[in-house]
Backbone as CSV, one residue per row, in Angstrom:
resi,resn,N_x,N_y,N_z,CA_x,CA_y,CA_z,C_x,C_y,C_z
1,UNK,62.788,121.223,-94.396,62.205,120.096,-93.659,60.742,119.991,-94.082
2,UNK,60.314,118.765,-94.997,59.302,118.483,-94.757,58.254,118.295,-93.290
3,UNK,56.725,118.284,-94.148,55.890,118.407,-93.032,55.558,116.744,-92.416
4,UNK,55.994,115.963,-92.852,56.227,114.841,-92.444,56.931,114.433,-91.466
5,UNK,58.224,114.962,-91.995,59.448,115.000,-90.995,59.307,115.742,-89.480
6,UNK,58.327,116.792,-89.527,58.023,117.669,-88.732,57.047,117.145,-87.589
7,UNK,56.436,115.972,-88.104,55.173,115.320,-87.276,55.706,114.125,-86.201
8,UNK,56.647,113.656,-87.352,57.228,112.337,-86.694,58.218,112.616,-85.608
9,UNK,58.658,114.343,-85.401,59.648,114.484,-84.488,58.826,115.127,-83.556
10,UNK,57.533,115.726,-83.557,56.756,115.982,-82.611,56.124,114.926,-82.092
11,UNK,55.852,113.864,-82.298,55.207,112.554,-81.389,56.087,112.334,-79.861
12,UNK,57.237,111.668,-80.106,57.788,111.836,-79.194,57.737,112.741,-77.992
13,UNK,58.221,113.949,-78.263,58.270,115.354,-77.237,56.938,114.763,-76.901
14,UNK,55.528,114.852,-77.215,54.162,114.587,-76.679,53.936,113.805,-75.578
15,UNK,54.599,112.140,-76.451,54.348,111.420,-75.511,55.471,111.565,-73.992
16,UNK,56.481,112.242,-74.284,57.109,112.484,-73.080,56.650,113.633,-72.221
17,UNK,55.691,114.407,-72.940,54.914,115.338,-71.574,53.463,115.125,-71.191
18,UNK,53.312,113.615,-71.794,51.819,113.174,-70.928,52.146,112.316,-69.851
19,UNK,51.222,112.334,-68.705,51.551,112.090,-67.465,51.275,110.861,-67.396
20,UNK,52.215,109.826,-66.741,51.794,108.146,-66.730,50.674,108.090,-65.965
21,UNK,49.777,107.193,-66.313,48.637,106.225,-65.811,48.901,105.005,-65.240
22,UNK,48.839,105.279,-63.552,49.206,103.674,-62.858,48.049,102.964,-63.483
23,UNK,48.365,101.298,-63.389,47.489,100.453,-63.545,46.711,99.990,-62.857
24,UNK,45.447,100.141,-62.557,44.591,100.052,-61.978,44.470,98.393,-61.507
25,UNK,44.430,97.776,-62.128,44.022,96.411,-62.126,45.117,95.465,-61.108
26,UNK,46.473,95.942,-60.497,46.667,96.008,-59.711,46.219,96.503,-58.272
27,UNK,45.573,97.251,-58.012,45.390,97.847,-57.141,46.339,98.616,-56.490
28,UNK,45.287,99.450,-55.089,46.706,100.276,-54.630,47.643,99.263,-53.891
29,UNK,48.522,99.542,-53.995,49.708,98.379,-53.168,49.449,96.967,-53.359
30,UNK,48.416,96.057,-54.146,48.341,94.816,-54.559,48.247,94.678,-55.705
31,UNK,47.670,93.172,-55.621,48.051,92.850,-57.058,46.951,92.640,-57.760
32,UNK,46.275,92.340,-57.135,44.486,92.163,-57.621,43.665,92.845,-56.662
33,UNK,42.462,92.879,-56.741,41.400,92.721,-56.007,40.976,91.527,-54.893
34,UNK,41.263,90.157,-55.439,41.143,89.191,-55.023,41.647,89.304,-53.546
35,UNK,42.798,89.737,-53.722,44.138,89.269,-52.888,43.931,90.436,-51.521
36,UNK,43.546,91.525,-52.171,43.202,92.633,-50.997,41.877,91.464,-49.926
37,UNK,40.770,91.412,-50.901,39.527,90.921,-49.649,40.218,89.692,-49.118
38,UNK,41.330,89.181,-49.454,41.920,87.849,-48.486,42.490,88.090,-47.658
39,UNK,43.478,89.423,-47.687,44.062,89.831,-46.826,43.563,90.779,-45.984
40,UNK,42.419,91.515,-46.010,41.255,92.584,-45.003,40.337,91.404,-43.960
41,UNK,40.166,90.965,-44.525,39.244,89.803,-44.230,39.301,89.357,-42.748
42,UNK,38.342,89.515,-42.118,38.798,89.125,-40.357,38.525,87.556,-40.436
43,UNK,39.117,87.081,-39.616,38.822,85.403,-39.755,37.948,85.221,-38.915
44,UNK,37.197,84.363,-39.232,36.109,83.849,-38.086,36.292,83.165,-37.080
45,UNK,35.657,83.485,-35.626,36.065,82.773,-34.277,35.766,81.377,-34.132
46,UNK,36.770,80.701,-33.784,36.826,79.403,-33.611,35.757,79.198,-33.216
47,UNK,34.898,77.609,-33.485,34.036,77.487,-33.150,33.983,76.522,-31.661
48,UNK,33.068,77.004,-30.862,33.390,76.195,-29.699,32.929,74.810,-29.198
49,UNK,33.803,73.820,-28.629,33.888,72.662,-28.488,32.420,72.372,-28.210
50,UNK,31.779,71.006,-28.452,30.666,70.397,-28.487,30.878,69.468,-27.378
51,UNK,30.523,69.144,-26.183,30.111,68.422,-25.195,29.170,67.103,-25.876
52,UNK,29.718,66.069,-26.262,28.888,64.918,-26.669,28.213,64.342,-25.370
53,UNK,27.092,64.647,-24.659,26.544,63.501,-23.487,26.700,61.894,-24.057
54,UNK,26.515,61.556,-23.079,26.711,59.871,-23.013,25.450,59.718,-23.433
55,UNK,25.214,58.519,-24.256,23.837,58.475,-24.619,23.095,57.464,-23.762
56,UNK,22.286,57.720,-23.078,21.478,57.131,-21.786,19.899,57.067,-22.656
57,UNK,19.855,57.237,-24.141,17.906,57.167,-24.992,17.802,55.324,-24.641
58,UNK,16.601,55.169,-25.530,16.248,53.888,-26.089,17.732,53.071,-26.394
59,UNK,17.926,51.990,-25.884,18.863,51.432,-26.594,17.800,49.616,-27.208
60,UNK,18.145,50.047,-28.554,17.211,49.007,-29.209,17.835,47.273,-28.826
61,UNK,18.980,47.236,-28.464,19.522,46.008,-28.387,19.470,45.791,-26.635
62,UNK,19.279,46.448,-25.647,18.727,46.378,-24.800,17.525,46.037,-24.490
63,UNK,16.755,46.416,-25.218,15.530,46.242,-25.269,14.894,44.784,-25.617
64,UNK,15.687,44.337,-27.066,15.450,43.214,-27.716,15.916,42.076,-26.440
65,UNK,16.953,42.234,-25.606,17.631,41.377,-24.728,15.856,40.990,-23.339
66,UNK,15.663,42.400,-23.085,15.089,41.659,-21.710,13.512,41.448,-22.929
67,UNK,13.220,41.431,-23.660,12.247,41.339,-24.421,12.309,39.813,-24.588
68,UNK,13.630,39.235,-25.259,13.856,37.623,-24.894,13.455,37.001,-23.853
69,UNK,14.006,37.754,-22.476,14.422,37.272,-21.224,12.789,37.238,-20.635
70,UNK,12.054,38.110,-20.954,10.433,38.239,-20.650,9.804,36.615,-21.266
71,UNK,10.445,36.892,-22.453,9.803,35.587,-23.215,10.253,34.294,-23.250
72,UNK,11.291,33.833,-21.818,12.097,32.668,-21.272,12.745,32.458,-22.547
73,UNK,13.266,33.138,-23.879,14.218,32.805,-24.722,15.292,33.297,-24.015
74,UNK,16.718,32.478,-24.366,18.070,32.821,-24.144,18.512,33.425,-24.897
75,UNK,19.311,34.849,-24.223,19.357,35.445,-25.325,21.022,35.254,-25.515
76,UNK,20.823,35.944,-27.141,22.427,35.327,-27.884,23.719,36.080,-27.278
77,UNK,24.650,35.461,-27.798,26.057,35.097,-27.640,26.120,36.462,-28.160
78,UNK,26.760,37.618,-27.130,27.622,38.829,-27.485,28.579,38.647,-28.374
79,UNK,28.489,39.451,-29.714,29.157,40.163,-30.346,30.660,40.586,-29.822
80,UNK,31.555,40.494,-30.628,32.629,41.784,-30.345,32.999,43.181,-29.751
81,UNK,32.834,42.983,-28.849,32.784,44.610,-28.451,31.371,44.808,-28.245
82,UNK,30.464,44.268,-27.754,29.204,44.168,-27.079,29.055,43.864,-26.018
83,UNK,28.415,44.708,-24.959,27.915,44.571,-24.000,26.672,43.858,-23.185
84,UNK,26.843,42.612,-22.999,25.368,42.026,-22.994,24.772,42.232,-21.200
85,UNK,23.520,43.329,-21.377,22.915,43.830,-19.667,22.964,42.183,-19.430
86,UNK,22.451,42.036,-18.231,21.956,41.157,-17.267,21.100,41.915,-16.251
87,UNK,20.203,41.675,-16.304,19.135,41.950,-15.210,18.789,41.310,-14.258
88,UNK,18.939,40.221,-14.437,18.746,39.256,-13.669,17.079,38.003,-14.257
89,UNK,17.707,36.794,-14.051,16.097,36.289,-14.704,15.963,35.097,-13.976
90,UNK,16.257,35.395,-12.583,15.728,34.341,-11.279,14.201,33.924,-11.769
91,UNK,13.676,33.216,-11.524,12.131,33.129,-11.522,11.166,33.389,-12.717
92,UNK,12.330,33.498,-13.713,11.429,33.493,-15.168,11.463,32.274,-15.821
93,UNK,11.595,31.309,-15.556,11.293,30.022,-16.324,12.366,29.562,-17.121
94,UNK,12.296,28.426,-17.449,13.047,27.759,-18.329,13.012,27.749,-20.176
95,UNK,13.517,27.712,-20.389,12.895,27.728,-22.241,12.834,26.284,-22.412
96,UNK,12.098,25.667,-23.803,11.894,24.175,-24.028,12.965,24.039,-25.055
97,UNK,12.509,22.641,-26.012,13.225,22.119,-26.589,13.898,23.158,-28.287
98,UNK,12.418,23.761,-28.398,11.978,24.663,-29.397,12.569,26.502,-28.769
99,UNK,13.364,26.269,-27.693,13.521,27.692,-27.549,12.539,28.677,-26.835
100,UNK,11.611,28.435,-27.064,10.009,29.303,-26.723,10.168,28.834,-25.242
101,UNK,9.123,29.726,-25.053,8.736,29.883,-23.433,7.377,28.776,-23.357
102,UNK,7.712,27.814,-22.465,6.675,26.436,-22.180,5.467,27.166,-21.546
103,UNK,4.334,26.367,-22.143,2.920,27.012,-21.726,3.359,26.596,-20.635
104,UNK,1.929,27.043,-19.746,1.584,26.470,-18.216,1.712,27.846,-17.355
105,UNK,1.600,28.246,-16.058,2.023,29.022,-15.208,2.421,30.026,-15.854
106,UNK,2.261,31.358,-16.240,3.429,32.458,-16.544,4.646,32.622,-15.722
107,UNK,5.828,32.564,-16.042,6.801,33.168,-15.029,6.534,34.233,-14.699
108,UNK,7.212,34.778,-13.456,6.808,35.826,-12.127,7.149,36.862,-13.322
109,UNK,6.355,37.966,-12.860,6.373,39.688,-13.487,5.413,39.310,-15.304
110,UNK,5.270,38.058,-15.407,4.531,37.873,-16.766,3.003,38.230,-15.882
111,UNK,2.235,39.120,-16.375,0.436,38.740,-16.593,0.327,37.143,-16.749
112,UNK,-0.532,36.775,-16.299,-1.337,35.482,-16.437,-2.460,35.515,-17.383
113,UNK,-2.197,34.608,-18.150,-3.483,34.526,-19.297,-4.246,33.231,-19.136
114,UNK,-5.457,33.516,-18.738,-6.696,31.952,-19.137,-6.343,30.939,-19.585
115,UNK,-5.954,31.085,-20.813,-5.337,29.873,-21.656,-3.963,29.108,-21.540
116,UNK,-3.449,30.230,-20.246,-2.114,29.327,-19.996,-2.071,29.218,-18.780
117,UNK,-3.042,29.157,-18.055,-2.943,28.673,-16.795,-3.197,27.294,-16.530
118,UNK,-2.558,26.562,-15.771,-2.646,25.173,-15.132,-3.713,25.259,-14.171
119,UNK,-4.819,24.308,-14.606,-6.057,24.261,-13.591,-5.787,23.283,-12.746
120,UNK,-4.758,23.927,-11.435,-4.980,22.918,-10.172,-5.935,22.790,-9.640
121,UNK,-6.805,23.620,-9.840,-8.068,23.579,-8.456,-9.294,22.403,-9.630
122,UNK,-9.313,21.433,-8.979,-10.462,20.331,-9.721,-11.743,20.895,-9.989
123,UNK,-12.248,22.071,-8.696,-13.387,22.463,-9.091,-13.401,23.722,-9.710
124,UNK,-12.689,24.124,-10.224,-12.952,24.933,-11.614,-12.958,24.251,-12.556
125,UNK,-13.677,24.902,-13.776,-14.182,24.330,-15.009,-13.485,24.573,-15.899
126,UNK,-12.810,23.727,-16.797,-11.764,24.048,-18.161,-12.869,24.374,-18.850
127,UNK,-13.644,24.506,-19.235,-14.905,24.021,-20.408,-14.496,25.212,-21.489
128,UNK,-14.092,26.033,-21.262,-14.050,27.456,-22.294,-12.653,27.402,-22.571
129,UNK,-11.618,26.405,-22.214,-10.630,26.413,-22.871,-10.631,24.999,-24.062
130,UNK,-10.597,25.295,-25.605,-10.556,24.082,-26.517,-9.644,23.317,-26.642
131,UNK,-8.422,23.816,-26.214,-7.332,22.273,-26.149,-7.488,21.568,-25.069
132,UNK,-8.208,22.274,-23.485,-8.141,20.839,-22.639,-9.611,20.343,-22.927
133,UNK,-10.756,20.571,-23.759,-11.402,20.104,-23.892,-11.436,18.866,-24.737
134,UNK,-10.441,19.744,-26.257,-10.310,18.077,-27.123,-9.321,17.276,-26.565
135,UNK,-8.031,17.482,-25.548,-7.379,16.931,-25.237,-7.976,15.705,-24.629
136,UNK,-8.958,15.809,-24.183,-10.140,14.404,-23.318,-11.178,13.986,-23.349
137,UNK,-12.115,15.006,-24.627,-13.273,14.591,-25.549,-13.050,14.183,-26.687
138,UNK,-14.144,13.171,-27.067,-14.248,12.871,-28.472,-15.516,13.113,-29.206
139,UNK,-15.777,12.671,-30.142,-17.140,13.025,-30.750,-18.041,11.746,-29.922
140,UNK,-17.323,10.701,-30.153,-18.018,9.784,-29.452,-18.406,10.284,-27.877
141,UNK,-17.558,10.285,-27.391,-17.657,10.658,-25.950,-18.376,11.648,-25.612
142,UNK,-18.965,12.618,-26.316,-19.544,13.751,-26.490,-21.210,13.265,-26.714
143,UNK,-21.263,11.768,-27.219,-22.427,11.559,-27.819,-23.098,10.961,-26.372
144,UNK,-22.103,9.997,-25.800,-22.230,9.072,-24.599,-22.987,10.526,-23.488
145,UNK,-22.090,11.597,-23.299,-22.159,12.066,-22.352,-24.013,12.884,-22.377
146,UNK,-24.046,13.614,-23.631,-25.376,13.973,-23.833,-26.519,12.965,-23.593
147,UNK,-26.201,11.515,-24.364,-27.204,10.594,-23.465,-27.878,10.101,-22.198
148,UNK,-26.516,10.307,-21.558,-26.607,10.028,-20.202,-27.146,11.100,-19.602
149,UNK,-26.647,12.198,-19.894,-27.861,13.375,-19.189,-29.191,13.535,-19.572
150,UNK,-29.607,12.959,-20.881,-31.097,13.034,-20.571,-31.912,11.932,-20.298
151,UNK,-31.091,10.738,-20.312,-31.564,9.666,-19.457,-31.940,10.025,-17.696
152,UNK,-31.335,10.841,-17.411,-30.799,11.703,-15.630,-31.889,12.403,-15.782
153,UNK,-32.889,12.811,-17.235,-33.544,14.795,-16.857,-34.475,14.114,-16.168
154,UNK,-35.182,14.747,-15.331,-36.638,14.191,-14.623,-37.302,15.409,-14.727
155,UNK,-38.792,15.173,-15.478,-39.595,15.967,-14.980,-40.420,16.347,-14.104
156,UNK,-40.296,17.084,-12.979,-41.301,17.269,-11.869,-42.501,17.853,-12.418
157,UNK,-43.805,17.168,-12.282,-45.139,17.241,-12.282,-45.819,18.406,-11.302
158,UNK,-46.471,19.657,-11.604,-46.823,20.354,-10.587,-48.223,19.537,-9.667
159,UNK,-48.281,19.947,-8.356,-49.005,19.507,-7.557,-49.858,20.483,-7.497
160,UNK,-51.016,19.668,-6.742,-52.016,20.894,-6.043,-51.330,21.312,-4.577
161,UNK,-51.958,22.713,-4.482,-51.624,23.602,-2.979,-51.969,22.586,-1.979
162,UNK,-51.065,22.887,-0.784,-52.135,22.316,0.279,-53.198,22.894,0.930
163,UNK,-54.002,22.716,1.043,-55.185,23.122,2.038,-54.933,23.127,3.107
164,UNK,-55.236,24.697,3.569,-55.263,24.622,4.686,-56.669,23.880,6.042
165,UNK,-56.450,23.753,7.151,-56.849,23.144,7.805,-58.358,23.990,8.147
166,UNK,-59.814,23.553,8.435,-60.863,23.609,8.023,-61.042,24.878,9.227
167,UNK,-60.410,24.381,10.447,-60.951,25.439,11.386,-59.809,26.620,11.457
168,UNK,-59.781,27.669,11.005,-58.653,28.263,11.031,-59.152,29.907,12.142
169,UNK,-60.350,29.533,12.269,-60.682,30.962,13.092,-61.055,32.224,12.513
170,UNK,-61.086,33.161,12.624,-62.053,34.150,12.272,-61.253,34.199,11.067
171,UNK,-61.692,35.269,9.895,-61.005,35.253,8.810,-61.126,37.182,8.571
172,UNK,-59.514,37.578,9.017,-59.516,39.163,9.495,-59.880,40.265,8.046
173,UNK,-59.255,39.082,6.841,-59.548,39.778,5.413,-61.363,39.847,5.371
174,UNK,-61.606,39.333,4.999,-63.411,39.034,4.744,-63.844,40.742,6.376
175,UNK,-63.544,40.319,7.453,-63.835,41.349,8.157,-63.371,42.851,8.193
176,UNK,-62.218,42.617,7.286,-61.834,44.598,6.295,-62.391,44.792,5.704
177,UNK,-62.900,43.874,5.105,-63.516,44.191,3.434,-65.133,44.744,4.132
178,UNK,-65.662,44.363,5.180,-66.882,44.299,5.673,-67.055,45.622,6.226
179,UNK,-66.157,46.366,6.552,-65.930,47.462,7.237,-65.880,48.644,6.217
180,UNK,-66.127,50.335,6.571,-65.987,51.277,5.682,-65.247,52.377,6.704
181,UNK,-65.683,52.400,8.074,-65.191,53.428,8.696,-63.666,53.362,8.572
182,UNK,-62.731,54.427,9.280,-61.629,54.396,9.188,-60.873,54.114,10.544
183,UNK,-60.027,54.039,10.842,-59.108,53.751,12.587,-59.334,54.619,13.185
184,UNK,-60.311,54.861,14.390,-60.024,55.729,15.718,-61.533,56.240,15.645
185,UNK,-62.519,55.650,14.653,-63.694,56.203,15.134,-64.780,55.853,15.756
186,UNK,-64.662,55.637,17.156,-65.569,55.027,17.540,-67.074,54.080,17.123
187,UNK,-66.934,53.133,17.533,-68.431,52.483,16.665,-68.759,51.387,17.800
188,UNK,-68.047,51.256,18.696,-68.783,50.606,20.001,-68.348,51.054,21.336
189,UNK,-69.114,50.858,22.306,-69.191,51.431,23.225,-68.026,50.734,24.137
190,UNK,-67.020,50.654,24.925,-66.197,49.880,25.519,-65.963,50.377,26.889
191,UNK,-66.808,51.133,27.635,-66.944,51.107,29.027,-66.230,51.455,29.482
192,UNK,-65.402,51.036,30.675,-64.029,51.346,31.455,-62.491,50.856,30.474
193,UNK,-62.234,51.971,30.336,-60.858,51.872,29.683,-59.924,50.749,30.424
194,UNK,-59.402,50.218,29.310,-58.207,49.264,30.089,-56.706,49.159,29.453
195,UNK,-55.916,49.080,30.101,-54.270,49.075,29.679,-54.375,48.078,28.790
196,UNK,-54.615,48.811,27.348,-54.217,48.035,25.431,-52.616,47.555,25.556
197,UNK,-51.955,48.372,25.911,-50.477,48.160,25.707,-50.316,46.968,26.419
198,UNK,-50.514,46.732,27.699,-49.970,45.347,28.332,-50.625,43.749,27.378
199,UNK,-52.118,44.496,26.862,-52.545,43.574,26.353,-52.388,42.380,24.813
200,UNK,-52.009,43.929,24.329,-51.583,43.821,22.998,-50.100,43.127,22.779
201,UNK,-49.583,43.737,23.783,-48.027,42.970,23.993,-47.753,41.408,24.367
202,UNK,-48.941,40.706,24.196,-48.851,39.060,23.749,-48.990,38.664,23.089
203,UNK,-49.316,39.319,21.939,-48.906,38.819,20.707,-48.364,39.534,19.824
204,UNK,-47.761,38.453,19.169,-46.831,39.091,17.792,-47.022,39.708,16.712
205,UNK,-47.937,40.199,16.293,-48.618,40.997,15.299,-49.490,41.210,15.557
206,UNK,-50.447,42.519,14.837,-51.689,42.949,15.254,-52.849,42.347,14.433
207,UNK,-52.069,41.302,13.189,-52.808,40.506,12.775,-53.457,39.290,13.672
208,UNK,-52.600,39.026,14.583,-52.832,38.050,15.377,-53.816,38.420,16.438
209,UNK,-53.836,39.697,16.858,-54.227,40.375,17.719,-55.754,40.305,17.592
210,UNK,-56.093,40.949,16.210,-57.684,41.005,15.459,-58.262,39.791,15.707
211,UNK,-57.135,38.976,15.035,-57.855,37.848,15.084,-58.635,36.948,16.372
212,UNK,-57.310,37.347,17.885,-58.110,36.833,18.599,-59.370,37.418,19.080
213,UNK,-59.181,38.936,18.743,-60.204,39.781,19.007,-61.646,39.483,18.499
214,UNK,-61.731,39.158,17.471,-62.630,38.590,16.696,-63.288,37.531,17.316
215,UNK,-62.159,36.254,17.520,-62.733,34.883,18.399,-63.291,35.510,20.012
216,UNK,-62.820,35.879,20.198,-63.670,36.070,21.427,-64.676,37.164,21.222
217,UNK,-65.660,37.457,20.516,-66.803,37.973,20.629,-66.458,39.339,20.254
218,UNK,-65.405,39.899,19.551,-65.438,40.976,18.573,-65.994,41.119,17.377
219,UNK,-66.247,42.496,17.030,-66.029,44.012,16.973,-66.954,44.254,18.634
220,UNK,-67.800,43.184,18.913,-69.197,43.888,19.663,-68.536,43.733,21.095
221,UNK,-67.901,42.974,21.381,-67.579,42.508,22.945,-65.761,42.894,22.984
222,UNK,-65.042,43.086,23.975,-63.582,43.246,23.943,-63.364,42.618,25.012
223,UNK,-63.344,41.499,25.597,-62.909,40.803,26.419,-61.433,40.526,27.433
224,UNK,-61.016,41.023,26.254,-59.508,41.102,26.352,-59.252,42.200,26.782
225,UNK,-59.629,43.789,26.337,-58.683,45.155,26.287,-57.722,45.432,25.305
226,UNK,-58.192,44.902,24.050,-57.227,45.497,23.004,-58.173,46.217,22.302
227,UNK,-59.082,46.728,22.269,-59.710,47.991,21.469,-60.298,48.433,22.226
228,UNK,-59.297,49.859,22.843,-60.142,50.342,23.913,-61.033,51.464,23.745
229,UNK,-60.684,51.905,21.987,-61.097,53.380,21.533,-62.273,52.657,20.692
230,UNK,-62.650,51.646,20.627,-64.446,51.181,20.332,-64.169,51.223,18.774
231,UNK,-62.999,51.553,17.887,-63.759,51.647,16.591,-63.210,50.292,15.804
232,UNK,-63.001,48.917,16.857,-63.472,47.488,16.162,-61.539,46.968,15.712
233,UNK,-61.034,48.001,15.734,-59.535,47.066,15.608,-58.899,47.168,16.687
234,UNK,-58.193,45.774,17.049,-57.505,45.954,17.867,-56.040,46.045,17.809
235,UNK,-55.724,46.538,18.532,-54.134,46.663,18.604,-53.458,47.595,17.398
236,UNK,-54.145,48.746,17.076,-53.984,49.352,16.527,-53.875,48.463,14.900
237,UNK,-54.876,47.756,14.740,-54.500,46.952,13.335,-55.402,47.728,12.453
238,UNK,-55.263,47.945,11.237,-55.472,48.434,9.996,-56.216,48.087,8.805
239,UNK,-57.457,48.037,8.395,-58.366,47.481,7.539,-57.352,48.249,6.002
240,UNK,-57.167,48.838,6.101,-56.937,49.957,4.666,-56.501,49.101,3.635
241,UNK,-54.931,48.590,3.934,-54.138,47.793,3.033,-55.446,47.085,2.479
242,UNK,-56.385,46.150,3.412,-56.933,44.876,2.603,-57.776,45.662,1.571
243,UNK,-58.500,46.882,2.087,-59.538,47.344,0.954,-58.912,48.189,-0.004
244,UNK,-57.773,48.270,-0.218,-56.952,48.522,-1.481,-56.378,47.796,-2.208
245,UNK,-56.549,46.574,-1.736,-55.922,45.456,-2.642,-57.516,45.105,-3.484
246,UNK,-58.059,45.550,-3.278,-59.701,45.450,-3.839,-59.662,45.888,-4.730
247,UNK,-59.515,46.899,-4.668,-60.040,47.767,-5.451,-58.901,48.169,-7.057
């Protein structure tokens, strides 16, 4: 027996005492890899139902409706399957020929604006509104009217004061100014005291008072009983004011 013959009958015996190799690429008990992580795999928990609320936001076609209804337009003819609000639009006006909301008066819940108010009252003045002004001026009429008012201006001429009347009686300023002492200091002698208060209380100011004090033979004589403390005013009247306006 060749050594040939000898090799080719030993292969065999070999490969029948080497130990098989499972195939990996199956896996254990599958068939892939794939197929195992599909089948290990925990499934994920249902996800839970969503509560849709009713939608109660902005609704833009609501909006556009009383937005009309504000603005005395009528609003349009519902759609298919549209809901057209009503609010109610008692007391909002009429629309015109043009659709729009007619000047004049605002309808109720509108603001009132200057320019669209109806001047019932005669004695208020349109003058600052320009359509009722050109509505009833012209240039002409504008020219007429300026004429006529200064044909109307009159100028008043100033006068002289009137004069007063020649005998007016003692004059109490000229007799402050004449004076230096101050209130309460004796400067004439006045004898037996007499009730000032009853006296003084006939007349209405102590300007008035001086003054008669004066006419009857004052600072030197008191005839009356209104300067009973001798220092020349009576009725408690006051030189000061006049000799500060002096000065």
């Amino acid at each position: 027996m060749t050594t040939r013959s000898l090799v080719l009958l030993l292969i065999p015996a070999l490969a029948a005492c080497t130990p098989s190799v499972p195939d990996s690429g199956a896996g254990v008990g599958f068939q892939d890899y794939n197929s195992y992580i599909r089948n290990t795999s925990v499934p994920p928990p249902a996800a839970a139902p969503v509560s849709v609320a009713p939608a109660t936001g902005f609704d833009p076609a609501a909006a556009a409706a009383a937005i009309d209804r504000a603005e005395g337009i009528a609003p349009a003819a519902a759609a298919p399957g549209q809901v057209v609000i009503d609010t109610g639009t008692s007391g909002m006006g009429s629309t015109g020929a043009t659709g729009t909301r007619p000047r004049g008066n605002a309808p109720a819940g509108i603001q009132e604006q200057n320019g669209e108010m109806i001047h019932a009252n005669p004695g208020i003045s349109d003058e600052n509104d320009f359509n009722a002004v050109a509505a009833r001026e012209t240039i002409k009429s504008d020219a007429e009217r300026i004429a006529r008012n200064r044909s109307e201006y009159v100028v008043v001429q100033p006068k002289d004061l009137p004069q007063r009347p020649g005998d007016t009686g003692p004059n109490i300023v000229e007799f402050a100014l004449a004076t230096t002492h101050a209130p309460g200091v004796q400067m004439y002698d006045r004898g037996r005291a007499r009730d000032a208060m009853a006296a003084c209380a006939k007349f209405a100011s102590p300007d008035l008072a001086q003054q008669e004090f004066l006419a009857r033979g004052g600072p030197d004589r008191d005839r009356l009983g209104l300067d009973p403390d001798g220092d020349g005013f009576a009725c408690g009247w006051d030189p000061r004011p006049f000799r500060s306006a002096l000065q």
